[in-house]
LUMDOMI-484443 format. One record per residue (C-alpha): residue in three letters; x, z, y; residue number from 1. Coordinates in steps of 0.1 Angstrom, whole numbers, plus 5000, padded with zeros to 4 digits. Layout:
<pts>
aa  x  z  y  i
ALA  X  Z  Y  NUM
...
</pts>
This chain:
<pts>
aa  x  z  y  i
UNK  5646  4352  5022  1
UNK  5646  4380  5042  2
UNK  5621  4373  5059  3
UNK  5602  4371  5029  4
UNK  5606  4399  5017  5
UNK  5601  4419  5052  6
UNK  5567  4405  5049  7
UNK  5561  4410  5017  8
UNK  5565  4448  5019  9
UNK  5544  4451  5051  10
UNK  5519  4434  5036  11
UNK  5525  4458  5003  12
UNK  5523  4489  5026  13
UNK  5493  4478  5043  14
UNK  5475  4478  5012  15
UNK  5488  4513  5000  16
UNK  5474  4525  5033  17
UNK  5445  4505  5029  18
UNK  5437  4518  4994  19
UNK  5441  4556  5008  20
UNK  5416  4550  5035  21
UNK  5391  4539  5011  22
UNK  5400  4564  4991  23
UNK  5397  4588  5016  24
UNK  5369  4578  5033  25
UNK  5345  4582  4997  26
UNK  5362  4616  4989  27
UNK  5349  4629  5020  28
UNK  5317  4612  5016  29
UNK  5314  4628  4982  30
UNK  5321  4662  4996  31
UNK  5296  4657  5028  32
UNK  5268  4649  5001  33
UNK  5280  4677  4974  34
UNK  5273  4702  5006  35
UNK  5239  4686  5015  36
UNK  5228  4688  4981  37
UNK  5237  4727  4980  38
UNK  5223  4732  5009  39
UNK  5192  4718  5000  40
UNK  5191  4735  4965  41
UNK  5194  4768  4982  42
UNK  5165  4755  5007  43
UNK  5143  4746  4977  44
UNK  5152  4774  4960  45
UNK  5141  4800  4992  46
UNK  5106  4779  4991  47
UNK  5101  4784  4957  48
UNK  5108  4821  4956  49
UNK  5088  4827  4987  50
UNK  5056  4809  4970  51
UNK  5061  4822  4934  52
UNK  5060  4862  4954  53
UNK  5032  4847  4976  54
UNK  5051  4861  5005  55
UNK  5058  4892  4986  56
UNK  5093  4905  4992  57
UNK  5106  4941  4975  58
UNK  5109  4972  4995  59
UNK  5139  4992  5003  60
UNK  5177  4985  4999  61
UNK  5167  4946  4993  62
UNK  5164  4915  5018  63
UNK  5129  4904  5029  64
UNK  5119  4879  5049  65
UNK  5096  4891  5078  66
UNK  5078  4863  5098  67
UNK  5051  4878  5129  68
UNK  5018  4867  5123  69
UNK  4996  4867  5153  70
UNK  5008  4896  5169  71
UNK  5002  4919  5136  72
UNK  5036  4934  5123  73
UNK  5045  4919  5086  74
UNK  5062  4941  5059  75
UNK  5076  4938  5030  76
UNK  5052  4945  5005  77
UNK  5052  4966  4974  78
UNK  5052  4951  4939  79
UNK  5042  4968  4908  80
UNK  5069  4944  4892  81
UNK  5099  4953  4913  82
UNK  5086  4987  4918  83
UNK  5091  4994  4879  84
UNK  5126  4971  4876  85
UNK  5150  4993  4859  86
UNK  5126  5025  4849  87
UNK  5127  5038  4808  88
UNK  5101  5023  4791  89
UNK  5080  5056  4795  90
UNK  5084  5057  4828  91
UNK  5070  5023  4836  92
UNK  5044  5025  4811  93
UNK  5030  5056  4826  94
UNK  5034  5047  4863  95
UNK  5013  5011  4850  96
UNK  4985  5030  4835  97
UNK  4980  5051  4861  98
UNK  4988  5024  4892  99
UNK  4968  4995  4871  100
UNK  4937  5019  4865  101
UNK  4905  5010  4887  102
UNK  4891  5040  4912  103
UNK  4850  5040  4900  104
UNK  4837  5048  4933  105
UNK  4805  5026  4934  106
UNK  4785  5060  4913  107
UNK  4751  5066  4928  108
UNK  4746  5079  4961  109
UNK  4734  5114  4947  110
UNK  4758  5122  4915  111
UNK  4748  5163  4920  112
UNK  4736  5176  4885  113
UNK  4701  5185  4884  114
UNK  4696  5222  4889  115
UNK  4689  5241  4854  116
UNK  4648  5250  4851  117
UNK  4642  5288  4853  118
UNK  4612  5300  4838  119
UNK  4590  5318  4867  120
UNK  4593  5359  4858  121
UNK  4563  5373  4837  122
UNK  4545  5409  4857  123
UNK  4546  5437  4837  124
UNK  4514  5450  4828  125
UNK  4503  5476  4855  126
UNK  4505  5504  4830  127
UNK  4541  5500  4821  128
UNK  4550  5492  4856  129
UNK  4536  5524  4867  130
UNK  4553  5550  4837  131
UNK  4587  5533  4845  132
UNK  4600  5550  4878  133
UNK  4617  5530  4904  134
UNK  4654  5527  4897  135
UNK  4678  5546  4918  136
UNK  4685  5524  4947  137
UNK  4725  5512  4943  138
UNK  4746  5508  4972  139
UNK  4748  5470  4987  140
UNK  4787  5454  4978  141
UNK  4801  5443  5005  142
UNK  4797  5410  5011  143
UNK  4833  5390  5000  144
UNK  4849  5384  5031  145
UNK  4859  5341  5030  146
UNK  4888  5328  5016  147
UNK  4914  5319  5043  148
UNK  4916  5283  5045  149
UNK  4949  5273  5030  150
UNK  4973  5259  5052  151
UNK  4977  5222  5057  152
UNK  5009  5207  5038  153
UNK  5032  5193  5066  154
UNK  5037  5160  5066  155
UNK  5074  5152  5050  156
UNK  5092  5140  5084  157
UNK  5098  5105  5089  158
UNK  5069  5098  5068  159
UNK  5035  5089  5078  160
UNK  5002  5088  5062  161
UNK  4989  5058  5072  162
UNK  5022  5042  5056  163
UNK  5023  5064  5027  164
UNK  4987  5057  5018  165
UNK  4993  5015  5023  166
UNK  5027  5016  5006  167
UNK  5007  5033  4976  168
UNK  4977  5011  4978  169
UNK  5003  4978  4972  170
UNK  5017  4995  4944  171
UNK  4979  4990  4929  172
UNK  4977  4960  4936  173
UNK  4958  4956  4971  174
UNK  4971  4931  4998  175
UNK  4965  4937  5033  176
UNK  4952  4912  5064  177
UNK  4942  4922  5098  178
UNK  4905  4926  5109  179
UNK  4893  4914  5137  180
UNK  4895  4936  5167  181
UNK  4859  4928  5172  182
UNK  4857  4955  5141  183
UNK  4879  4982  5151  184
UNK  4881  5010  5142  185
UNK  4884  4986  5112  186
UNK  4920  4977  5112  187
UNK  4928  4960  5079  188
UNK  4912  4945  5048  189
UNK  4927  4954  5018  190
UNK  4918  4936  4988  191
UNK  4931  4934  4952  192
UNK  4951  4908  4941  193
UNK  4938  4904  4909  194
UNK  4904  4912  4919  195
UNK  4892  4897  4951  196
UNK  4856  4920  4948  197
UNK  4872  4952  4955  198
UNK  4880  4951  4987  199
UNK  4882  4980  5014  200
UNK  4876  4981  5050  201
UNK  4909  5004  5063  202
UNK  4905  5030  5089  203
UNK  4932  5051  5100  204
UNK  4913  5085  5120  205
UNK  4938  5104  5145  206
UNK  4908  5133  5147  207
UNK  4894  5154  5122  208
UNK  4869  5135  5099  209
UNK  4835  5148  5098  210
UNK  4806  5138  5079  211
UNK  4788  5120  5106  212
UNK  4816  5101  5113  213
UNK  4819  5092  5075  214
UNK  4786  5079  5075  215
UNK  4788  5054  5110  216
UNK  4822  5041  5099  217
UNK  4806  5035  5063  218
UNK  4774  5019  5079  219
UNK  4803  4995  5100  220
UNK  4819  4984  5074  221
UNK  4787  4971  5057  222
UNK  4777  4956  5087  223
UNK  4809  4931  5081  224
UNK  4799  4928  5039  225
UNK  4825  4953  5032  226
UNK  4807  4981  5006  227
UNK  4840  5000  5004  228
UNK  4857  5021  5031  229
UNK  4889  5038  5032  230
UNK  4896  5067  5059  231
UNK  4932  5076  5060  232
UNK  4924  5110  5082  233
UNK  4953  5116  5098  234
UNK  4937  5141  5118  235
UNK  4923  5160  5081  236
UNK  4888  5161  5074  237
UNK  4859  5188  5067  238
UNK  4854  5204  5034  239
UNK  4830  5173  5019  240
UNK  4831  5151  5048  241
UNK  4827  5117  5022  242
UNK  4813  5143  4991  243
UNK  4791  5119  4977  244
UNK  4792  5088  4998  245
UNK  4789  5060  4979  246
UNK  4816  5039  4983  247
UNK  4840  5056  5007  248
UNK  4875  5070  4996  249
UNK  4888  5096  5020  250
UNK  4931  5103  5017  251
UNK  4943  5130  5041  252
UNK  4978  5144  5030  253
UNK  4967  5166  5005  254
UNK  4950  5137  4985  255
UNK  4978  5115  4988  256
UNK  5003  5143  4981  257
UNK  4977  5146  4947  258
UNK  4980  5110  4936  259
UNK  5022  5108  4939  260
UNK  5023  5137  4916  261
UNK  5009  5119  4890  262
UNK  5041  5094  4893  263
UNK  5068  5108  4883  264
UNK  5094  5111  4905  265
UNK  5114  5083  4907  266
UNK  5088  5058  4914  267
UNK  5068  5080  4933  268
UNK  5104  5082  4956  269
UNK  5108  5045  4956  270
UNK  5069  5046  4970  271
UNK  5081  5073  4997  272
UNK  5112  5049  5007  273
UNK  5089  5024  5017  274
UNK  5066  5044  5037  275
UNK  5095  5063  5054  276
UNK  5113  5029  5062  277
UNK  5077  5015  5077  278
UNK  5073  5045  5097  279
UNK  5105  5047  5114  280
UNK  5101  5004  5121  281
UNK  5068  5014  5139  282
UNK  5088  5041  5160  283
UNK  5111  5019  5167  284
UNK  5086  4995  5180  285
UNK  5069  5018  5199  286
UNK  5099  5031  5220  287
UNK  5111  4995  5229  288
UNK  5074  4987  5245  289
</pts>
């Protein structure tokens, strides 16, 4: 009997531990799979975000993703969208109007008025012109001495042009990709999102910008099928330099400095942020090689 019942309870325990194990064995099971399937909803959910932005990823204070490409540094890029995110209604709607508007540069080559016709002067009649004495001759003015040229605006520190004038490109829409060096001084192709046609060969010019140089980087730039040029002229630029070049948009600091004020302030500081941010990256770059 007793016996019996010794075996009967082993063989009643065994099955209690049994049942845990089984138990046991699926709970974990459950939770391994719960955590794979997590995982791999936050996976698909990085993929889907990365192709619904098209690799675009918003600008200062937020995560981005940045993945080299062939050498060429990758940052985040400016969107109208996220650029916008939390402005008043006024705010946004005047910063898209002026962001969203096309730049009409393709005007003819020669867009000077035509000069007014003056009608030739009539001789007076030689008896007139000899009763009418000679007019007291008046003393010659001085000739104006020329306006000093104004100084340059300094460039806000931390900031540079070239970033400053990509960073505000984005926000209208242009994406960049690297040129061939086979091109250079043609460093980038920027071209519209929305609008693959208007598309602009980028220079960025360390020296003063003259009108001869205007006119070869222009003449480049078609050589590769690109009718647009854009000089960032780091180095400024004479008075005229791309005056009525067809094609060609010219932004030294006082142009660019012109198109922020436009914006008003806060997204033209959230534009700043981004250019600032590049600019100290590319320092940073520069000191570690």
């Amino acid at each position: 009997m007793l016996d019996t019942l010794f075996i009967g309870s082993l063989v009643f325990l065994f099955l209690i531990v049994f049942v845990w194990a089984i138990q046991r064995a699926r709970r974990i099971r459950a939770e391994a799979a719960n955590r794979e399937a997590q995982a791999l909803a936050q996976m698909r959910a990085g993929k889907s975000g990365a192709n619904e932005r098209q690799g675009e990823t918003v600008f200062a204070g937020m995560p981005s993703q940045m993945l080299p490409r062939a050498g060429i540094e990758v940052n985040e890029v400016v969107d109208l969208e996220e650029l916008l995110a939390g402005e008043p209604v006024g705010v946004a709607t005047r910063a898209r109007a002026r962001l969203e508007e096309p730049t009409n540069i393709d005007a003819g080559l020669d867009t000077l008025p035509p000069r007014p016709a003056v009608a030739p002067p009539v001789p007076a009649p030689p008896a007139v012109a000899a009763a009418v004495p000679n007019p007291p001759a008046r003393p010659r003015a001085a000739s104006p001495r020329p306006a000093p040229e104004p100084p340059q605006r300094q460039e806000p520190a931390g900031v540079a042009l070239r970033e400053l004038t990509l960073a505000w490109f984005e926000a209208r829409g242009y994406r960049s990709s690297p040129a061939s060096p086979a091109v250079r001084p043609i460093e980038l192709v920027l071209r519209h999102k929305g609008d693959p046609a208007r598309a602009y060969a980028f220079v960025v010019e360390p020296r003063r910008v003259t009108s001869d140089r205007v006119a070869a980087l222009a003449n480049q730039a078609r050589s590769i099928g690109l009718l647009r040029l854009l000089i960032v002229a780091e180095g400024g630029a004479d008075e005229g330099a791309a005056a009525h070049r067809k094609g060609v948009r010219l932004m030294d600091r006082a142009a660019m400095d012109d198109e922020l004020k436009k914006l008003d302030l806060s997204v033209a500081a959230k534009i700043i942020a981004v250019a600032r941010s590049r600019s100290a990256g590319r320092v940073g770059a520069a000191v570690a090689h």
